[in-house]
MILUM-48048 format. One record per residue: residue in three letters; x, y, z of N, C-alpha, C, CB in turn. Coordinates in steps of 0.1 Angstrom, whole numbers. Glycine has a CB too. Layout:
% MILUM-48048
- kolvo n.px n.py n.pz ca.px ca.py ca.pz c.px c.py c.pz cb.px cb.py cb.pz
- ALA X Y Z X Y Z X Y Z X Y Z $
...
***
This chain:
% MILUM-48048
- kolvo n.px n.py n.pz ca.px ca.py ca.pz c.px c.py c.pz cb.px cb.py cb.pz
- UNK 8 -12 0 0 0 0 9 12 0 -10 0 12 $
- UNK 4 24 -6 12 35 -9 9 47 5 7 40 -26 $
- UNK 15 54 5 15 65 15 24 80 7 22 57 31 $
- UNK 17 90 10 19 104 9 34 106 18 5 111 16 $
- UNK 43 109 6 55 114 14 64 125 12 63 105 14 $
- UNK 67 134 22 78 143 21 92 145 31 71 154 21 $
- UNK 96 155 27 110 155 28 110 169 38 119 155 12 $
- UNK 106 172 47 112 182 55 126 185 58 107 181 65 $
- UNK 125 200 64 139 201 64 137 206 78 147 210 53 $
- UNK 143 208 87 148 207 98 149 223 102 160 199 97 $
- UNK 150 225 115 150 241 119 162 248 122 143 243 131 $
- UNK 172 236 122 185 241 123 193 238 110 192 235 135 $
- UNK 188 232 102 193 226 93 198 230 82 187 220 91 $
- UNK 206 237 71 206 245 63 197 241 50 219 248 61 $
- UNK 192 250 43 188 250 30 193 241 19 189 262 26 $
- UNK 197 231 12 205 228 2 196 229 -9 212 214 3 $
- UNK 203 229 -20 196 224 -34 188 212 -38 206 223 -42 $
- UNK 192 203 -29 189 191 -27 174 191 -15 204 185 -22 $
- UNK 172 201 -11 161 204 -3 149 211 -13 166 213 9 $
- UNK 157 218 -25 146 229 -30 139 216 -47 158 252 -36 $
- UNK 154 210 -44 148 199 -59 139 192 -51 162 186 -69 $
- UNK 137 185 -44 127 175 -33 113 184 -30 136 171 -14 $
- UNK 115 200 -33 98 196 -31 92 197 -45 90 208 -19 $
- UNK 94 196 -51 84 188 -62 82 173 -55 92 187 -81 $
- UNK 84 168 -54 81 150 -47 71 152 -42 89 143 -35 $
- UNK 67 154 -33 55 157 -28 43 157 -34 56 166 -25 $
- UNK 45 165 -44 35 171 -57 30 159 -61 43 180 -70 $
- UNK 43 148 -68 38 139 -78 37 129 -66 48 134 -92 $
- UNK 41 126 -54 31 115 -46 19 116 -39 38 110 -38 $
- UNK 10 128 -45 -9 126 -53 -9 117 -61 -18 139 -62 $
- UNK 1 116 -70 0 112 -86 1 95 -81 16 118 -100 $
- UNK 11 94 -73 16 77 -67 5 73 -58 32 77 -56 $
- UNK -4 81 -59 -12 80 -42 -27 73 -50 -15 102 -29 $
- UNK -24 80 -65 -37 77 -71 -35 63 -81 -41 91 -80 $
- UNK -26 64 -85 -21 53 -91 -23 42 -84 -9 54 -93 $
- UNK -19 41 -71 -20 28 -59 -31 26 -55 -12 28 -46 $
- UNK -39 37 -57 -55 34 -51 -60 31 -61 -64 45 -45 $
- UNK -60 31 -75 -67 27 -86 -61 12 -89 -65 38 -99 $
- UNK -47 6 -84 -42 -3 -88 -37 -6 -99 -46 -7 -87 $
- UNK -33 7 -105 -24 10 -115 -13 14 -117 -27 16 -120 $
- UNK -5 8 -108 8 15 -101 19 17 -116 16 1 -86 $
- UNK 23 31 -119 34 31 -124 47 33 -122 33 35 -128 $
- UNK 47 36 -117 60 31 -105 57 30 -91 72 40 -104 $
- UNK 71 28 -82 70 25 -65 81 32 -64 71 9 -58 $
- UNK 78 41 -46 88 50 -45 87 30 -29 84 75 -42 $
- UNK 101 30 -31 100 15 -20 102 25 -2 119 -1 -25 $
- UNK 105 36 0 106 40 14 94 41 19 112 52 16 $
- UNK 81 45 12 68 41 19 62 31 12 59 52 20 $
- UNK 66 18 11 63 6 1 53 -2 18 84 -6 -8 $
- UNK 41 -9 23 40 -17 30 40 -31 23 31 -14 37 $
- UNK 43 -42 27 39 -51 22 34 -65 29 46 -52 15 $
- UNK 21 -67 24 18 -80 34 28 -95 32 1 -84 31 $
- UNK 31 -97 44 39 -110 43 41 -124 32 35 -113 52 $
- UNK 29 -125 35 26 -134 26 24 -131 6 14 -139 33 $
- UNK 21 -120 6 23 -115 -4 38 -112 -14 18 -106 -1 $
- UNK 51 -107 0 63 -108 0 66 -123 -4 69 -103 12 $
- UNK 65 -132 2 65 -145 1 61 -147 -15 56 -152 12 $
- UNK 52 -146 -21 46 -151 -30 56 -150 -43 32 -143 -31 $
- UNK 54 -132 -44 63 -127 -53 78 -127 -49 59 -114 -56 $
- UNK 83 -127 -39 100 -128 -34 105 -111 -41 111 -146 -42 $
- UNK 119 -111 -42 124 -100 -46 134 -100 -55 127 -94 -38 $
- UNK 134 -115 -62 143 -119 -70 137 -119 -85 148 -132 -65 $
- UNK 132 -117 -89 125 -113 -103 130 -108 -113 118 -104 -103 $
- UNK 149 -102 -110 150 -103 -124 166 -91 -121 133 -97 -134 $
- UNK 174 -88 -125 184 -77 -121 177 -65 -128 201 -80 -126 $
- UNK 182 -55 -117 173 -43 -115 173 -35 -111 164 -43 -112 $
- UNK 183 -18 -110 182 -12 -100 172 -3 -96 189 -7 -100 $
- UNK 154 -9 -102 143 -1 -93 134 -16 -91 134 13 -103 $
- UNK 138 -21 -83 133 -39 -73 120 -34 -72 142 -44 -53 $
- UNK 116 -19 -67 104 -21 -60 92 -20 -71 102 -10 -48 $
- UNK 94 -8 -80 87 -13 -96 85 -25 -101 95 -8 -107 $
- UNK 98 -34 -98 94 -44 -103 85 -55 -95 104 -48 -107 $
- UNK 84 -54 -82 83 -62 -73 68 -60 -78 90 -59 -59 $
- UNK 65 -49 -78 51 -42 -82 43 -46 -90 51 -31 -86 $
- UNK 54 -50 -102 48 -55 -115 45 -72 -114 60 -52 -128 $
- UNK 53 -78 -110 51 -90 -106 38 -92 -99 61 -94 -99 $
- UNK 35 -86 -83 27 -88 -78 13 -89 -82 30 -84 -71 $
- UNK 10 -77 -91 2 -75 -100 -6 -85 -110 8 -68 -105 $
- UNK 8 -95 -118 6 -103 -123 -1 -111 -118 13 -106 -126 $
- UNK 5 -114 -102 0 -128 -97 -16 -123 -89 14 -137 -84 $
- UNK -14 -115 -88 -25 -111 -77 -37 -102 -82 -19 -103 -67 $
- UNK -35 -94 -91 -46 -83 -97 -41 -75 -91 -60 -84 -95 $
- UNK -53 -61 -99 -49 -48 -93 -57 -47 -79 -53 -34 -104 $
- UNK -69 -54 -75 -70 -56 -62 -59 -54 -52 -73 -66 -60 $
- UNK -49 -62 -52 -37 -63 -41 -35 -49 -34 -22 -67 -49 $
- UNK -32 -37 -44 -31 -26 -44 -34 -15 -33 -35 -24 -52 $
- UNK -32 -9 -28 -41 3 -19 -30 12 -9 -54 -5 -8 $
- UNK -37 21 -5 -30 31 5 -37 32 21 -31 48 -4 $
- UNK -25 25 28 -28 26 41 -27 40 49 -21 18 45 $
- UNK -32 55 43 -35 62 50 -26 71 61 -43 57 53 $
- UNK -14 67 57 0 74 63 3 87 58 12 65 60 $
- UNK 14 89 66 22 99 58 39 96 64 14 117 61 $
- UNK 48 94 52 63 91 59 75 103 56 70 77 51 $
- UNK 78 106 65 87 115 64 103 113 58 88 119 77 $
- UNK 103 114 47 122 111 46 127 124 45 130 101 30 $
- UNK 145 120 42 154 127 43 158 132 27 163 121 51 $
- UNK 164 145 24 168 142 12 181 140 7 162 149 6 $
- UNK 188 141 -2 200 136 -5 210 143 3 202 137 -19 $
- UNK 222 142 4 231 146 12 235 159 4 242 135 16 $
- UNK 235 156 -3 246 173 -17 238 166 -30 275 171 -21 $
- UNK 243 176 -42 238 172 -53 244 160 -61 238 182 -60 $
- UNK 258 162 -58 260 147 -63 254 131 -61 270 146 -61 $
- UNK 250 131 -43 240 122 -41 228 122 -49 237 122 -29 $
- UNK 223 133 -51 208 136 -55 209 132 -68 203 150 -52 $
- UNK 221 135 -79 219 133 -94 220 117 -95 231 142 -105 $
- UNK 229 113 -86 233 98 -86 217 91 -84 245 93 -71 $
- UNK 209 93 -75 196 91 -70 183 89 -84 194 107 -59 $
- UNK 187 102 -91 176 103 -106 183 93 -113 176 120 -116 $
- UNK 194 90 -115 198 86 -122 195 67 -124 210 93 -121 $
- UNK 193 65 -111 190 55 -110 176 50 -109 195 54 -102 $
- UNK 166 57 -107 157 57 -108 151 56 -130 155 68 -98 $
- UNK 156 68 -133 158 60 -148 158 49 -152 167 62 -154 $
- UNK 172 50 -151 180 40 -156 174 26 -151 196 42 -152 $
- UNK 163 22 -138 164 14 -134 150 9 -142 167 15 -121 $
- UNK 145 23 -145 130 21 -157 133 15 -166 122 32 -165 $
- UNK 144 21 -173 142 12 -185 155 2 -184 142 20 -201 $
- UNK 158 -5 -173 161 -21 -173 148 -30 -169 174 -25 -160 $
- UNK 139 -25 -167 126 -28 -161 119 -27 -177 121 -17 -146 $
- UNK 121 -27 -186 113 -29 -202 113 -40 -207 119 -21 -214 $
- UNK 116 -47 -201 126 -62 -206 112 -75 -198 151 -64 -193 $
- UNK 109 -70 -189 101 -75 -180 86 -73 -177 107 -72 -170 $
- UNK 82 -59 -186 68 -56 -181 62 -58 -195 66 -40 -173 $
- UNK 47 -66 -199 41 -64 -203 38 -56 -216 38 -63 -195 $
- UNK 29 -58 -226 30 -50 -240 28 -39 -236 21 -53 -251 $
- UNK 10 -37 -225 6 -27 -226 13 -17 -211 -10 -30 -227 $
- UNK 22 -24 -205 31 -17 -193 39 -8 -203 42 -30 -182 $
- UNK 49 -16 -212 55 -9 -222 50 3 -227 56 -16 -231 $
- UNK 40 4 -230 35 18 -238 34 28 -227 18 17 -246 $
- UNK 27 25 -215 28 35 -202 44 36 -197 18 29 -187 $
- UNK 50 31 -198 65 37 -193 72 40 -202 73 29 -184 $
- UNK 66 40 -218 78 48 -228 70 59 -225 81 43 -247 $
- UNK 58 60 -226 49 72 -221 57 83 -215 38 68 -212 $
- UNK 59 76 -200 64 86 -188 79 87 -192 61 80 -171 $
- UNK 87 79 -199 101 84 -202 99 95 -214 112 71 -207 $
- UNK 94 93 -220 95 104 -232 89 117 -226 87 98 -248 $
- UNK 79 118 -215 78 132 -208 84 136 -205 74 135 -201 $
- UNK 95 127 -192 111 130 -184 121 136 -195 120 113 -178 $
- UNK 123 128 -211 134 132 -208 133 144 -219 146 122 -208 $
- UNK 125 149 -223 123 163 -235 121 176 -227 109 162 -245 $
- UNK 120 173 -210 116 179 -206 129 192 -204 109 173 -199 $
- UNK 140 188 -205 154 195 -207 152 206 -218 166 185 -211 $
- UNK 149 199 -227 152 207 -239 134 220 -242 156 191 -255 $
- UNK 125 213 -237 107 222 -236 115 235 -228 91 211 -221 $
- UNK 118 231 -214 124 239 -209 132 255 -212 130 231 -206 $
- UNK 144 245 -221 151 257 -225 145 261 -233 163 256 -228 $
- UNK 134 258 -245 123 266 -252 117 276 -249 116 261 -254 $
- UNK 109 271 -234 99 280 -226 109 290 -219 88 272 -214 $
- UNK 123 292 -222 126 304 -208 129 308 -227 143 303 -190 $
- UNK 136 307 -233 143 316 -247 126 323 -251 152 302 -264 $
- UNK 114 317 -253 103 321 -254 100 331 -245 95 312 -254 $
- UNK 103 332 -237 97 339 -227 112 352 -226 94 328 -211 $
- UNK 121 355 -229 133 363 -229 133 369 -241 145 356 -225 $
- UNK 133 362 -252 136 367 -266 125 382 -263 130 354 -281 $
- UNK 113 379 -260 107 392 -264 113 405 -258 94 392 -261 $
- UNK 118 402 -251 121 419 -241 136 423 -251 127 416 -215 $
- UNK 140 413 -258 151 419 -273 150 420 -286 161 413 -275 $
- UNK 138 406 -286 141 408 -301 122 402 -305 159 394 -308 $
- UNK 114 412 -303 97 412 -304 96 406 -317 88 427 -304 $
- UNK 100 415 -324 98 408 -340 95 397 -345 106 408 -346 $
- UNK 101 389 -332 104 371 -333 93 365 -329 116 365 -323 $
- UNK 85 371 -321 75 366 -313 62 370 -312 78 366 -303 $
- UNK 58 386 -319 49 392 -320 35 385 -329 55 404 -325 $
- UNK 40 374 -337 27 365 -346 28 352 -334 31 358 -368 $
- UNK 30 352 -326 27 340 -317 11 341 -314 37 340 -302 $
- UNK 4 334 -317 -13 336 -315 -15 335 -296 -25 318 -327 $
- UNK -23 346 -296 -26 354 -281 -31 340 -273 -42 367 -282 $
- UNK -41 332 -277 -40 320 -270 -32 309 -268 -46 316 -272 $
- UNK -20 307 -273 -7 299 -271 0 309 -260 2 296 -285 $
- UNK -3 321 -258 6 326 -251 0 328 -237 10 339 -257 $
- UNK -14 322 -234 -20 321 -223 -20 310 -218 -30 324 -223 $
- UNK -21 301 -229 -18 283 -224 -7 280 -218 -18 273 -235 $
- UNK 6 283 -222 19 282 -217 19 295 -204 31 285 -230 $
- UNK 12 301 -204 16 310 -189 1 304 -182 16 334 -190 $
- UNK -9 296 -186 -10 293 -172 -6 279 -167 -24 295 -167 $
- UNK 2 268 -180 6 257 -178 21 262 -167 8 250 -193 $
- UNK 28 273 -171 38 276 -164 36 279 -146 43 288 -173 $
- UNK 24 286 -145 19 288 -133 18 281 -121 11 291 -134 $
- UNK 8 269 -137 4 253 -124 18 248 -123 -10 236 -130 $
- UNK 30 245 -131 41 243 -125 50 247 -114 45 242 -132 $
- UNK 52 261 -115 53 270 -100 46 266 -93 51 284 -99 $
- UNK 37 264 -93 25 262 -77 29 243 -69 1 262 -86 $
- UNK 32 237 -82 34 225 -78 48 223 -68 34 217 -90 $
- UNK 57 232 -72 69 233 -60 68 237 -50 78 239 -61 $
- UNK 55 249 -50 57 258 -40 47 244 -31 49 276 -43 $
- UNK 36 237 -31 29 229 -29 37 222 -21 23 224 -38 $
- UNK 52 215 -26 62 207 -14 67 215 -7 74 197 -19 $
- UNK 70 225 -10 74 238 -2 69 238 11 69 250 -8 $
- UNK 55 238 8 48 240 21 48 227 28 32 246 19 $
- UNK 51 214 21 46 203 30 61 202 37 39 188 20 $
- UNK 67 203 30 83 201 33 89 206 43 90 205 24 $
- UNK 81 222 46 87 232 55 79 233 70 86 245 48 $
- UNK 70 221 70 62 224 81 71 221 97 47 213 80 $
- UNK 80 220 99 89 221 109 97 231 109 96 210 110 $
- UNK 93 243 102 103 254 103 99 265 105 109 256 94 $
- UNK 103 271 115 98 288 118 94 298 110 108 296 124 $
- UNK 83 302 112 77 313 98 87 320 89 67 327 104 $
- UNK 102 326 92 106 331 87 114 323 72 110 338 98 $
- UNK 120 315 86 126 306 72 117 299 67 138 295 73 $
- UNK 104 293 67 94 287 57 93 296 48 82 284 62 $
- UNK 87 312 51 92 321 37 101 318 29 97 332 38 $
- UNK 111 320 39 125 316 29 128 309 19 133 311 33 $
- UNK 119 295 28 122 279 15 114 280 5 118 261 19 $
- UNK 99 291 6 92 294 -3 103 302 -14 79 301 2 $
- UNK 104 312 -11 112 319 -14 126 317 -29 115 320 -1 $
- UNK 131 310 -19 140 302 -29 138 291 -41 146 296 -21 $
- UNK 124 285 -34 124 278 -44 116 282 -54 122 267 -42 $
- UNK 108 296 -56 105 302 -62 113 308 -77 102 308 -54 $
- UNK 125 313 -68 134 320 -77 147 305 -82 141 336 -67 $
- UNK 145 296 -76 151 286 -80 150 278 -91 151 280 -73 $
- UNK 136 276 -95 126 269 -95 130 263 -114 110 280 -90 $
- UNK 134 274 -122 137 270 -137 149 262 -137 139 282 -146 $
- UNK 159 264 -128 177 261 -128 171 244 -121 191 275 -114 $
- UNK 163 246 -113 160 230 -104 152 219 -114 148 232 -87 $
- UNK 144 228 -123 137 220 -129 144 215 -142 125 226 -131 $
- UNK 153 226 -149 160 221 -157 168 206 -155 168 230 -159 $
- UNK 178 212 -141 186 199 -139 179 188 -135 197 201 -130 $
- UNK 167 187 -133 158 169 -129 157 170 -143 140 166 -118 $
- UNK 156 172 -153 153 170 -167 165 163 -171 151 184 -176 $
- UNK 178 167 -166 190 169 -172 193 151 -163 199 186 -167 $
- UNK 189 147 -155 196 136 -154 192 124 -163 195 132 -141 $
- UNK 176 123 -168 181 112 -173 190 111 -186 171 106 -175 $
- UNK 195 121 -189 208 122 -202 217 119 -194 211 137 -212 $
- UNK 217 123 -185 232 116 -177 228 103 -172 239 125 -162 $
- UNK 221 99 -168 220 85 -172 221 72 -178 216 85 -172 $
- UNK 214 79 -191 220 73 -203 233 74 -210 213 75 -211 $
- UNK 239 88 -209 257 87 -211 269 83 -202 261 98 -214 $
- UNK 264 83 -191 272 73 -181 260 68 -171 287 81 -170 $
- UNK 262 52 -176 247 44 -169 256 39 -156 239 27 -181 $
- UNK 243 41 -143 248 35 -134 256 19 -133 239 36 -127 $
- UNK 265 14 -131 270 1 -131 264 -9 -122 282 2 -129 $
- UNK 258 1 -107 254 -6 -95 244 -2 -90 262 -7 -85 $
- UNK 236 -5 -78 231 2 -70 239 8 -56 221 -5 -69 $
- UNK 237 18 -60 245 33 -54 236 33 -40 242 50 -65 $
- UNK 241 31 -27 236 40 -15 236 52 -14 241 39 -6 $
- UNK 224 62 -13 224 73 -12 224 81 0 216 74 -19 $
- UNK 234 90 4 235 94 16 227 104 21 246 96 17 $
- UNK 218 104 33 208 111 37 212 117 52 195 102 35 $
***
């Protein structure tokens, strides 16, 4: 069963980058929260993974080499069990987040990379939902650097941008908006152990952070795929 998780940060604790990339998480575990309640799981975050015993037993955890076990564990169980099995026991878990950014890129990177060793193993129609969600992940680098040059070119060079039709230019600012809001959203879940001032703060930052953080989660799964993890990496928290 799935559970609602974030990553607070602490009152003494300093700010990292690695704090302001983590609250988007939050955001997308609604998305994990809905998935597990419909029994459509597309992936598993395994730190708030429960599992009934005998269920563990059934499926085991040997299924296949893999550095995302709990996706797969997921997929299997599925097989044997239906999407019944599925559900959210109504928690909420607190983790930690990466130690520095190099933990944290090592962290995406594995999570990728561990998707698509996991293609080999799932299903025709599993296949079409996870080329799905990779081909969102990884264009999202390059959309990115589209939507800020779109959004800059005009204050130099109008000319360029002045036949852009008035309703593309409202769709992308309020698609841009609900993306700001979705950080600010772990923001708030993230910061609830922290004195009003610095809770501003982590708003704050990750406000003005918010294009440079989003870029670089775009940016790992290309580092992924140009130097693939060899192992599974402990990530230091």
């Amino acid at each position: 069963m799935k559970a609602l998780i974030v990553y607070p940060v602490q009152e003494k604790e300093p700010i990292k980058i690695s704090n302001l990339m983590d609250t988007l998480r939050p955001f997308c575990c609604f998305e994990c929260l809905e998935l597990m309640s419909s029994g459509k799981p597309a992936y598993i975050h395994g730190s708030n993974l429960l599992v009934r015993s005998d269920v563990e037993e059934e499926v085991s955890w040997q299924n296949g080499k893999t550095l995302a076990e709990d996706t797969l564990f997921a997929i299997n169980a599925k097989l044997k069990f239906g999407s019944k099995i599925f559900g959210w026991h109504g928690g909420v878990v607190e983790e930690k987040s990466p130690l520095n950014l190099k933990d944290l890129i090592k962290q995406r990177k594995r999570w990728f990379y561990g998707l698509i060793m996991n293609f080999k193993y799932f299903s025709r129609k599993e296949k079409v939902r996870q080329t799905f969600r990779a081909l969102i992940w990884v264009p999202g680098l390059i959309s990115g650097i589209v939507s800020i040059i779109t959004y800059v070119v005009p204050f130099f060079a109008h000319e360029y941008t002045q036949n852009i039709h008035p309703g593309l230019k409202i769709f992308f600012t309020i698609t841009t908006g609900m993306w700001l809001f979705s950080y600010q959203i772990g923001a708030f879940l993230n910061g609830k152990y922290l004195p009003l001032k610095k809770r501003i703060g982590l708003h704050f930052l990750t406000l003005v952070s918010a294009i440079f953080i989003g870029l670089l989660e775009c940016l790992t799964p290309l580092i992924s795929i140009i130097r693939k993890p060899k192992t599974f990496e402990v990530i230091r928290k």
